[in-house]
mmCIF file of the N, C-alpha and C atoms, coordinates in Angstrom:
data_MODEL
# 
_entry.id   MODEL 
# 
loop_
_atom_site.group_PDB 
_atom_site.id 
_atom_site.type_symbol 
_atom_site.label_atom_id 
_atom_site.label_alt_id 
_atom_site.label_comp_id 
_atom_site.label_asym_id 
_atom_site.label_entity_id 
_atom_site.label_seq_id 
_atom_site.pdbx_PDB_ins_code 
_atom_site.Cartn_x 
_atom_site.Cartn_y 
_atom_site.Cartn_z 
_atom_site.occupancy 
_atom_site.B_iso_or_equiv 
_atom_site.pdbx_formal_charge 
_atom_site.auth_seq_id 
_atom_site.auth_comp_id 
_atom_site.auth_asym_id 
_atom_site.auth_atom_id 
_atom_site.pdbx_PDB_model_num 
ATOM 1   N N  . UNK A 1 1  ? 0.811   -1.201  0.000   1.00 0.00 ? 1  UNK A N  1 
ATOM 2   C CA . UNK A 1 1  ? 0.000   0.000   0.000   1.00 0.00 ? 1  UNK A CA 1 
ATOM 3   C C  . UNK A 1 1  ? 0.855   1.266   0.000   1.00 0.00 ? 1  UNK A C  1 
ATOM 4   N N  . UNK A 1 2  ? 1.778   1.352   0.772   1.00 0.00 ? 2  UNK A N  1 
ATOM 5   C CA . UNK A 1 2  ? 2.855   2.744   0.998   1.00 0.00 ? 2  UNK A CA 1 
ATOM 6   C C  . UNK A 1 2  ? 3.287   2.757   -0.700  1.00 0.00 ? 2  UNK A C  1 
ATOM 7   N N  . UNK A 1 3  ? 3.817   2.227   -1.324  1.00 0.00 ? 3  UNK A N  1 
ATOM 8   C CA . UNK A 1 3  ? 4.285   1.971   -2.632  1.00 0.00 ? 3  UNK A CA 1 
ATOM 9   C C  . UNK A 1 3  ? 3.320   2.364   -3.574  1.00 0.00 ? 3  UNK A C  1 
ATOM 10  N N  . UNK A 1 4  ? 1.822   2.168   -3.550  1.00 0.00 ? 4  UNK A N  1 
ATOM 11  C CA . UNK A 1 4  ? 1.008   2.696   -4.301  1.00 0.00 ? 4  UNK A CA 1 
ATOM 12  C C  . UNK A 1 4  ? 0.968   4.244   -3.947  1.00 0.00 ? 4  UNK A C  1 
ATOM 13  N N  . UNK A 1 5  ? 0.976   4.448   -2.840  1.00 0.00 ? 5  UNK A N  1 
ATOM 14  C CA . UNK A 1 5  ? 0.959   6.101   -1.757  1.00 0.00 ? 5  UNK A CA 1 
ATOM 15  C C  . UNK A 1 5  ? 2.020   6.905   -2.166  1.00 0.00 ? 5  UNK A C  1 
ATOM 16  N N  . UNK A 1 6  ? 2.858   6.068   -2.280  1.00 0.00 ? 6  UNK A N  1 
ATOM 17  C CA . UNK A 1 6  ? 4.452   6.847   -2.945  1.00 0.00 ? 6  UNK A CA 1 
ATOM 18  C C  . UNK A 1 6  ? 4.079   7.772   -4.304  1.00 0.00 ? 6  UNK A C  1 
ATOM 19  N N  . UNK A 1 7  ? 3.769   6.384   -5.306  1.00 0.00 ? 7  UNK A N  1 
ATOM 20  C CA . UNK A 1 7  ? 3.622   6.711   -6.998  1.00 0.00 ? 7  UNK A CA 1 
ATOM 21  C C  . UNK A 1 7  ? 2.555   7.623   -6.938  1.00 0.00 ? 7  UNK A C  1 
ATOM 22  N N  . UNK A 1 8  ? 1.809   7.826   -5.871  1.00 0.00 ? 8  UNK A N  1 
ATOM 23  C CA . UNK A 1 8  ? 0.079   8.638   -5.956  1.00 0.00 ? 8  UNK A CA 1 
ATOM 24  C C  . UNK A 1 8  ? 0.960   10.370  -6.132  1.00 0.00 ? 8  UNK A C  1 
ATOM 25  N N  . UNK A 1 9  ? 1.579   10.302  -4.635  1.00 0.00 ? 9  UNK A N  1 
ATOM 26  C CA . UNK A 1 9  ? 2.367   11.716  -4.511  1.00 0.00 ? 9  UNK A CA 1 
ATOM 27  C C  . UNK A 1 9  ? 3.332   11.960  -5.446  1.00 0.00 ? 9  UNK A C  1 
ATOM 28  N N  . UNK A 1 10 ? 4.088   11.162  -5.798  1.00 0.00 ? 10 UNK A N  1 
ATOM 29  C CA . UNK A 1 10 ? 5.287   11.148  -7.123  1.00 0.00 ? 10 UNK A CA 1 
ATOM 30  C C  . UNK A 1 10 ? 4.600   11.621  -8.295  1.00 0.00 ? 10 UNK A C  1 
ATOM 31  N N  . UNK A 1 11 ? 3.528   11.560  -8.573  1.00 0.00 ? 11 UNK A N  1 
ATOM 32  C CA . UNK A 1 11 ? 2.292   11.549  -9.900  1.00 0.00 ? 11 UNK A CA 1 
ATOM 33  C C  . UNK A 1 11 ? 2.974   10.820  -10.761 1.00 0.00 ? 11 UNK A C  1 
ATOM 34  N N  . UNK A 1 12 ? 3.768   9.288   -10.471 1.00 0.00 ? 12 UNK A N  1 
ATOM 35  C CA . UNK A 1 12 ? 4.000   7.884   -11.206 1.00 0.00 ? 12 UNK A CA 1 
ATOM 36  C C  . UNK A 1 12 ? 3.212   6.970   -11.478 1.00 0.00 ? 12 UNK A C  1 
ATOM 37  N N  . UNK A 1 13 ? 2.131   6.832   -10.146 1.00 0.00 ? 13 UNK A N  1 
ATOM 38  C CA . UNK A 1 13 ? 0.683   6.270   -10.840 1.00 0.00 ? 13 UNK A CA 1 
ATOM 39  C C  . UNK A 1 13 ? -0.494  6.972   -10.195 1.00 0.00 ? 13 UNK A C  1 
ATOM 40  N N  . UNK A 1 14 ? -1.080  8.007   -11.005 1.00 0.00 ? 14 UNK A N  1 
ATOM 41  C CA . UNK A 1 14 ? -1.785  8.839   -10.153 1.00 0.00 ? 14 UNK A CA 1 
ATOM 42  C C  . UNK A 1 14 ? -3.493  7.979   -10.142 1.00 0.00 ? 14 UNK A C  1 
ATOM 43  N N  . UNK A 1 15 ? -3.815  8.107   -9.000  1.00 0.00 ? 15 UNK A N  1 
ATOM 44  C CA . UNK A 1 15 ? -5.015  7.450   -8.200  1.00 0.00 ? 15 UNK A CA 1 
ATOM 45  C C  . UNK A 1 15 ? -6.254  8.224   -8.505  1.00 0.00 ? 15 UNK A C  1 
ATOM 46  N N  . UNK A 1 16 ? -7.077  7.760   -8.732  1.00 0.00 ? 16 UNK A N  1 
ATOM 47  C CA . UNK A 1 16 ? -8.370  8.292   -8.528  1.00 0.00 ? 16 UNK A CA 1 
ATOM 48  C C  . UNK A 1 16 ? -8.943  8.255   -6.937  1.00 0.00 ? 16 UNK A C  1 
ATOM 49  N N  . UNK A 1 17 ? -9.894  8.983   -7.065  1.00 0.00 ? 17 UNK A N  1 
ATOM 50  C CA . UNK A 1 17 ? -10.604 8.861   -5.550  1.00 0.00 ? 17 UNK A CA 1 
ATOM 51  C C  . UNK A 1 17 ? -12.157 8.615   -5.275  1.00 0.00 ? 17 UNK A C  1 
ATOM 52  N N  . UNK A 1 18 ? -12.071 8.257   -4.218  1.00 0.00 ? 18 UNK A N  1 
ATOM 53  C CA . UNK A 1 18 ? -13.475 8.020   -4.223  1.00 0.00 ? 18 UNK A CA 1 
ATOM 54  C C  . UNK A 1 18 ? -14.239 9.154   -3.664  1.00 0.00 ? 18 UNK A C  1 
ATOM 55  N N  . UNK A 1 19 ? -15.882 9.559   -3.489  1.00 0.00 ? 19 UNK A N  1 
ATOM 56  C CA . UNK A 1 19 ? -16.157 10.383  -2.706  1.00 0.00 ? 19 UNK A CA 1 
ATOM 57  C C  . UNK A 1 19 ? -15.514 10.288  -0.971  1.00 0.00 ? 19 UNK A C  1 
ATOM 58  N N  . UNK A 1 20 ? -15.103 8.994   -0.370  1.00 0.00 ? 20 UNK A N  1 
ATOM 59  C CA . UNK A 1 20 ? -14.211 9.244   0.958   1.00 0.00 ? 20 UNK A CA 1 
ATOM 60  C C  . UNK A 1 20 ? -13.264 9.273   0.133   1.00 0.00 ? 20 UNK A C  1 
ATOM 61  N N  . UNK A 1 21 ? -12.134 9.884   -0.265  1.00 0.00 ? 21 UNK A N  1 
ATOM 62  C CA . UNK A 1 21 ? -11.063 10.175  -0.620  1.00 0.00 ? 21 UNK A CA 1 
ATOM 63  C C  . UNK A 1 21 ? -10.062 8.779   -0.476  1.00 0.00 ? 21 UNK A C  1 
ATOM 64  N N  . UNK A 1 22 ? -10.440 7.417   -1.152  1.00 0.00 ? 22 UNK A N  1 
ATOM 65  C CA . UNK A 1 22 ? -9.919  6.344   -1.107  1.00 0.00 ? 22 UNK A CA 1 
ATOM 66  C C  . UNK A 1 22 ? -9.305  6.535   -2.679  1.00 0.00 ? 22 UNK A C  1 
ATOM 67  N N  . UNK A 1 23 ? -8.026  5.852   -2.849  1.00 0.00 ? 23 UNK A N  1 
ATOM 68  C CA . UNK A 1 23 ? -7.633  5.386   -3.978  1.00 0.00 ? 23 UNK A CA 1 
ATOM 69  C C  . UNK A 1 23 ? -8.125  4.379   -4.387  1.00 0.00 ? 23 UNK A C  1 
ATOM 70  N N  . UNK A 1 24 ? -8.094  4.730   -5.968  1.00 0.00 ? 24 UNK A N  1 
ATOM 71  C CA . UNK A 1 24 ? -8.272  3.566   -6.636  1.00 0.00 ? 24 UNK A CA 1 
ATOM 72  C C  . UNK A 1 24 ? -8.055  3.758   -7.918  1.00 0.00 ? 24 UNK A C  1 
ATOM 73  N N  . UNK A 1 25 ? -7.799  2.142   -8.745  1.00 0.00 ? 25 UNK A N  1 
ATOM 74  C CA . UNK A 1 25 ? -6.783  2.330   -10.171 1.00 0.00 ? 25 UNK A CA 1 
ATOM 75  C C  . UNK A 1 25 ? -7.587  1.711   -11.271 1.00 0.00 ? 25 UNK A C  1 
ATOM 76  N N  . UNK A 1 26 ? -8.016  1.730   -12.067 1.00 0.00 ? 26 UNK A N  1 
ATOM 77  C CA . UNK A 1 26 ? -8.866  1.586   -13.523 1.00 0.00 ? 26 UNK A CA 1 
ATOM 78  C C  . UNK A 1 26 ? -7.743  0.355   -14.100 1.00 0.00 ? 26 UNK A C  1 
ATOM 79  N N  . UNK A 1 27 ? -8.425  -0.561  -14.483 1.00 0.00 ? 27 UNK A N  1 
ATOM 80  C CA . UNK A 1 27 ? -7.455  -1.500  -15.475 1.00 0.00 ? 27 UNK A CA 1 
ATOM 81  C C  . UNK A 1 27 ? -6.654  -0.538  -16.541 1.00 0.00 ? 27 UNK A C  1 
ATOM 82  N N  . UNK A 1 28 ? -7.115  0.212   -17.130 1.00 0.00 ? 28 UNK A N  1 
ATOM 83  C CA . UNK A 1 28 ? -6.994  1.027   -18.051 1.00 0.00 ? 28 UNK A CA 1 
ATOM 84  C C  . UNK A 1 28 ? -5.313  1.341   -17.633 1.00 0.00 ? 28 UNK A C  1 
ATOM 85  N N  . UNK A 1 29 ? -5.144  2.600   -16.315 1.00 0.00 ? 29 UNK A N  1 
ATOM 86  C CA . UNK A 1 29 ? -4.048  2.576   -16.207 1.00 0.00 ? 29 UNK A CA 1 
ATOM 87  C C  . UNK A 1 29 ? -3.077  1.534   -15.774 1.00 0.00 ? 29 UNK A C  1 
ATOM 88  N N  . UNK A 1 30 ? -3.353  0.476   -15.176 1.00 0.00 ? 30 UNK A N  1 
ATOM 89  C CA . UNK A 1 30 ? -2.300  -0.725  -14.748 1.00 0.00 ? 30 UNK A CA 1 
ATOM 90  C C  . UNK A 1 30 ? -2.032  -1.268  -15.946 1.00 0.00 ? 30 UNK A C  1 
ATOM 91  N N  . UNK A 1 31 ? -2.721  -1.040  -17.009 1.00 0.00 ? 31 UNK A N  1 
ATOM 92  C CA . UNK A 1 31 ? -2.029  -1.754  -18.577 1.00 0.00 ? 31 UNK A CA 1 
ATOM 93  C C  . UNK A 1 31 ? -1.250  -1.178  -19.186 1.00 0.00 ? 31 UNK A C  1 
ATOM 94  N N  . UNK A 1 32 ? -1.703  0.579   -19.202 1.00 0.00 ? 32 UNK A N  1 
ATOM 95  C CA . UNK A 1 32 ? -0.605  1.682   -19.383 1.00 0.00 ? 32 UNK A CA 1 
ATOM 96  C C  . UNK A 1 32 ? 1.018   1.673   -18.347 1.00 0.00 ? 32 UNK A C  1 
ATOM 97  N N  . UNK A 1 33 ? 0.435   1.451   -17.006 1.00 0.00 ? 33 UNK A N  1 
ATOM 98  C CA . UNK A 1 33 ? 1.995   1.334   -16.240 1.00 0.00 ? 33 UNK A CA 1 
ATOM 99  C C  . UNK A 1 33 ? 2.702   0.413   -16.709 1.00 0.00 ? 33 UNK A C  1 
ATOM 100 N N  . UNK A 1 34 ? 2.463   -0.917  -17.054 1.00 0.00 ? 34 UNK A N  1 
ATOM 101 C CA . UNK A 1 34 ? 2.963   -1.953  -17.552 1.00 0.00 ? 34 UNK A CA 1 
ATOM 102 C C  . UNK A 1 34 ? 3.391   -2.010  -19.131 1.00 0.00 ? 34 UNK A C  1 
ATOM 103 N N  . UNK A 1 35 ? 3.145   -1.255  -19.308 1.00 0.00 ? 35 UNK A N  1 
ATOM 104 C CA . UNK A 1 35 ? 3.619   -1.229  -20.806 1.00 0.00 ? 35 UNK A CA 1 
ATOM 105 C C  . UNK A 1 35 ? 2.842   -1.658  -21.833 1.00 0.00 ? 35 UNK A C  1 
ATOM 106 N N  . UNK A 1 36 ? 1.226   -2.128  -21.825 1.00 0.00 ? 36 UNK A N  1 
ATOM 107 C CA . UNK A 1 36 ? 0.474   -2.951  -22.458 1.00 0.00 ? 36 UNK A CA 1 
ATOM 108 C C  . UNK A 1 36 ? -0.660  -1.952  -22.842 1.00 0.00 ? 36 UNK A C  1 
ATOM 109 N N  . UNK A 1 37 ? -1.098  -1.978  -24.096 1.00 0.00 ? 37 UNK A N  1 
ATOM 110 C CA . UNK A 1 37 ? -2.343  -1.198  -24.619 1.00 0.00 ? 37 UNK A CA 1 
ATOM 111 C C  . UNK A 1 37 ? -3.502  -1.850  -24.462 1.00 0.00 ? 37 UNK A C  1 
ATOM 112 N N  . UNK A 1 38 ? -4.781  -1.703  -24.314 1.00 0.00 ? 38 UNK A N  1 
ATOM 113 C CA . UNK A 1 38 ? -5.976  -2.257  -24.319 1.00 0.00 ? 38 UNK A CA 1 
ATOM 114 C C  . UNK A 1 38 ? -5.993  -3.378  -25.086 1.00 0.00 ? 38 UNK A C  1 
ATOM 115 N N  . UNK A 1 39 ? -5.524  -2.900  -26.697 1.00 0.00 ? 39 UNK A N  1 
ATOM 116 C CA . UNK A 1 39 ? -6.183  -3.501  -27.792 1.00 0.00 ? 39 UNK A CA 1 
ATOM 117 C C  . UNK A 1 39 ? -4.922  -4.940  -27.731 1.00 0.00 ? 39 UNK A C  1 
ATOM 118 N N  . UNK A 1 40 ? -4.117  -5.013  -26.801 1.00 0.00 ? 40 UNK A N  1 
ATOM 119 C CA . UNK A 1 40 ? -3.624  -6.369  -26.757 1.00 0.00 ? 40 UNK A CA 1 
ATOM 120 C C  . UNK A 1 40 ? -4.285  -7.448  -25.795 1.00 0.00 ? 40 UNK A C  1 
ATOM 121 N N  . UNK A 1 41 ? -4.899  -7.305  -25.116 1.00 0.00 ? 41 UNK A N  1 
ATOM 122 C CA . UNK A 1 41 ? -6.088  -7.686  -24.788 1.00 0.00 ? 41 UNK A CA 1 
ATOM 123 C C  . UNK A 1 41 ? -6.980  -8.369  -25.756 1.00 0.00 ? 41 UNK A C  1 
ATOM 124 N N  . UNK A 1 42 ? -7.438  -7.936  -26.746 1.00 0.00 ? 42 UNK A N  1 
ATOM 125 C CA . UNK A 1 42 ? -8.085  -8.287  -27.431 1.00 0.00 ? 42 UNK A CA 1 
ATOM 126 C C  . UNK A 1 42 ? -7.670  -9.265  -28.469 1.00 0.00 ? 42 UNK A C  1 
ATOM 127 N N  . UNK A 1 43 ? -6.532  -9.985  -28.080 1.00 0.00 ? 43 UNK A N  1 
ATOM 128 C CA . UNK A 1 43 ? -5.760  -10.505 -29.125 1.00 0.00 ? 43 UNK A CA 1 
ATOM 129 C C  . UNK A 1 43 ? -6.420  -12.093 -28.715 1.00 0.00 ? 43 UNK A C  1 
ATOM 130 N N  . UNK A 1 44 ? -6.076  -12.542 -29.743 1.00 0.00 ? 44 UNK A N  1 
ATOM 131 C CA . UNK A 1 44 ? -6.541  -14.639 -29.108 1.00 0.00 ? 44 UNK A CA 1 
ATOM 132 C C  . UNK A 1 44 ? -5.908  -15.247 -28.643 1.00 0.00 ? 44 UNK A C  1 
ATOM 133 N N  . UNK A 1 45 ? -5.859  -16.043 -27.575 1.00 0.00 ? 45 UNK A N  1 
ATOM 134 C CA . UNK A 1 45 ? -4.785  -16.665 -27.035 1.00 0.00 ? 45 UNK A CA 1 
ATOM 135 C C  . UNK A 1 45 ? -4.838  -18.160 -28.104 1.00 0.00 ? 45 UNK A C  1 
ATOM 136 N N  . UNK A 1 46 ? -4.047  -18.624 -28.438 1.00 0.00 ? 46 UNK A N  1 
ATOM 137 C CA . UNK A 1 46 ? -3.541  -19.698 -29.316 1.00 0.00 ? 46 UNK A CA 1 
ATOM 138 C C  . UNK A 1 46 ? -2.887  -21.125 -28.384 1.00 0.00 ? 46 UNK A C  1 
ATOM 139 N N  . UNK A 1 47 ? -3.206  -21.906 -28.526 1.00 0.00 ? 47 UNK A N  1 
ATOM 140 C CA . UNK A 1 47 ? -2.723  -23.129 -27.805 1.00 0.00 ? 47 UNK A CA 1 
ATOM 141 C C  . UNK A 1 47 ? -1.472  -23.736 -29.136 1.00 0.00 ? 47 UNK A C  1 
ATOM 142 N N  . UNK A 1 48 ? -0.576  -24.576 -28.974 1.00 0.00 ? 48 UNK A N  1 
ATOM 143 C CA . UNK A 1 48 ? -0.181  -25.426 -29.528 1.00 0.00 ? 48 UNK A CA 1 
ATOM 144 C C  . UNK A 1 48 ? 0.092   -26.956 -29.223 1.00 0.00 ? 48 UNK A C  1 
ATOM 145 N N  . UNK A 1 49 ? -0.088  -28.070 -29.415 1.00 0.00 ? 49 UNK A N  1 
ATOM 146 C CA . UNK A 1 49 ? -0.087  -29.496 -28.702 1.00 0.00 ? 49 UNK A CA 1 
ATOM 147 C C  . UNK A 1 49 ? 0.460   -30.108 -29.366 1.00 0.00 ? 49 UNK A C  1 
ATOM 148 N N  . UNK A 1 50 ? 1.729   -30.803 -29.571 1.00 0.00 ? 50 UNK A N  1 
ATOM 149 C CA . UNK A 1 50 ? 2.328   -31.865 -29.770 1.00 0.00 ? 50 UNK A CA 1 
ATOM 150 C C  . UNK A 1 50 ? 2.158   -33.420 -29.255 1.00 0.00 ? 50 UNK A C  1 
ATOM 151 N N  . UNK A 1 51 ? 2.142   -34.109 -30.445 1.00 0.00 ? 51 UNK A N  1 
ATOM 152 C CA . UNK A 1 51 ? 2.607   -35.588 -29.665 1.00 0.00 ? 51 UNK A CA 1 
ATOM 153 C C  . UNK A 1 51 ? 3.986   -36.283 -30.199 1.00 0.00 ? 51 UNK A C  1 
ATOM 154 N N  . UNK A 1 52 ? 4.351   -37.384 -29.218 1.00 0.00 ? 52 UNK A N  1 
ATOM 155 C CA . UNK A 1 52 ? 5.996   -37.439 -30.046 1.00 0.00 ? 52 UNK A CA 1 
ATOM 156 C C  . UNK A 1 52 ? 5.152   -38.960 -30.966 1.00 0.00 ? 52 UNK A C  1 
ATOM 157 N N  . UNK A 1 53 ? 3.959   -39.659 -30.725 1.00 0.00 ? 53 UNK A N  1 
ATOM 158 C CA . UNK A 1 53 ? 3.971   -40.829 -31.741 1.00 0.00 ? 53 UNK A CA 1 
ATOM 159 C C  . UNK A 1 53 ? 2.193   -40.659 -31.966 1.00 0.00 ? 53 UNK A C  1 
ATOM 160 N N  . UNK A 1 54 ? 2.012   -41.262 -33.097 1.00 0.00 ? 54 UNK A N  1 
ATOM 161 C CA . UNK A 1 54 ? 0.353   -41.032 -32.904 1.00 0.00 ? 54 UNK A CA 1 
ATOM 162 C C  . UNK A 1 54 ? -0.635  -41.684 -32.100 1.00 0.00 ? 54 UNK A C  1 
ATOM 163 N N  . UNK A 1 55 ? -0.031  -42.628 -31.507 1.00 0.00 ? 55 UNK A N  1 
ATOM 164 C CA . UNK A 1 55 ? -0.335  -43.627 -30.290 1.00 0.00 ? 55 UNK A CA 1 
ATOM 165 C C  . UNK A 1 55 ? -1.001  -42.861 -28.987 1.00 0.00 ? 55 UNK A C  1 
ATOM 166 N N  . UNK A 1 56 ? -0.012  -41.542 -29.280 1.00 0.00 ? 56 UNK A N  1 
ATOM 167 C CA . UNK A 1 56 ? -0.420  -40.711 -28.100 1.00 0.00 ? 56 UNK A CA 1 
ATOM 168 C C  . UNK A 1 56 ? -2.022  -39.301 -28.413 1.00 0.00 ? 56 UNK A C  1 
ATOM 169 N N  . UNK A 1 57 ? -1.876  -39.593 -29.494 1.00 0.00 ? 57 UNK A N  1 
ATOM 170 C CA . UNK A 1 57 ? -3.024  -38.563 -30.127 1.00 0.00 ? 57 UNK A CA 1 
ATOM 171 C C  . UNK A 1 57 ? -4.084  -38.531 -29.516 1.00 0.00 ? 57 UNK A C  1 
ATOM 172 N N  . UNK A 1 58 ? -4.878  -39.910 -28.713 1.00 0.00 ? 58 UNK A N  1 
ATOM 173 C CA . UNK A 1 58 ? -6.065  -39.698 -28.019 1.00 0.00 ? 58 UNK A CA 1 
ATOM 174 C C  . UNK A 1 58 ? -5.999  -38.939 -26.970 1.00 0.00 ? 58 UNK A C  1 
ATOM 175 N N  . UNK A 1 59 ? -4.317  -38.229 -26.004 1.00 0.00 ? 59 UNK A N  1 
ATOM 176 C CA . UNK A 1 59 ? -4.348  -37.708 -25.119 1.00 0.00 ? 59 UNK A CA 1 
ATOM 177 C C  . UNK A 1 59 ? -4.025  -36.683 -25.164 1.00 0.00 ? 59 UNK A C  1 
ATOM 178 N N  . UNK A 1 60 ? -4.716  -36.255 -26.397 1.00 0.00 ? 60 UNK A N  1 
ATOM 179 C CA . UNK A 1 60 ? -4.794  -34.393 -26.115 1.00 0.00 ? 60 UNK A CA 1 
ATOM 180 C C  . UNK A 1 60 ? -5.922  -33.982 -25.354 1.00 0.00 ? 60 UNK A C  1 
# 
């Protein structure tokens, strides 16, 4: 928590508030701090599965 309190005052990750004056952070910016845009998100996650003989093919 002090570490989020830090970046709030630093304006490194600046906080929103609530009407009690609580922080709080939007996915939006934790994708921006991290280096990640929305629209990668939206990408497909892809599997790949190998077998080493076809013997094994029923255990995908």
């Amino acid at each position: 928590m002090l570490t989020l309190q830090r970046w709030d005052n630093k304006g490194i990750l600046k906080a929103h508030r609530t009407p009690t004056n609580r922080r709080y952070y939007t996915e939006e910016q934790y994708l921006q701090y991290i280096g990640m845009s929305e629209n990668v998100q939206d990408r497909k996650t892809v599997a790949y599965a190998r077998v080493s003989t076809y013997g094994q093919k029923d255990d995908l």
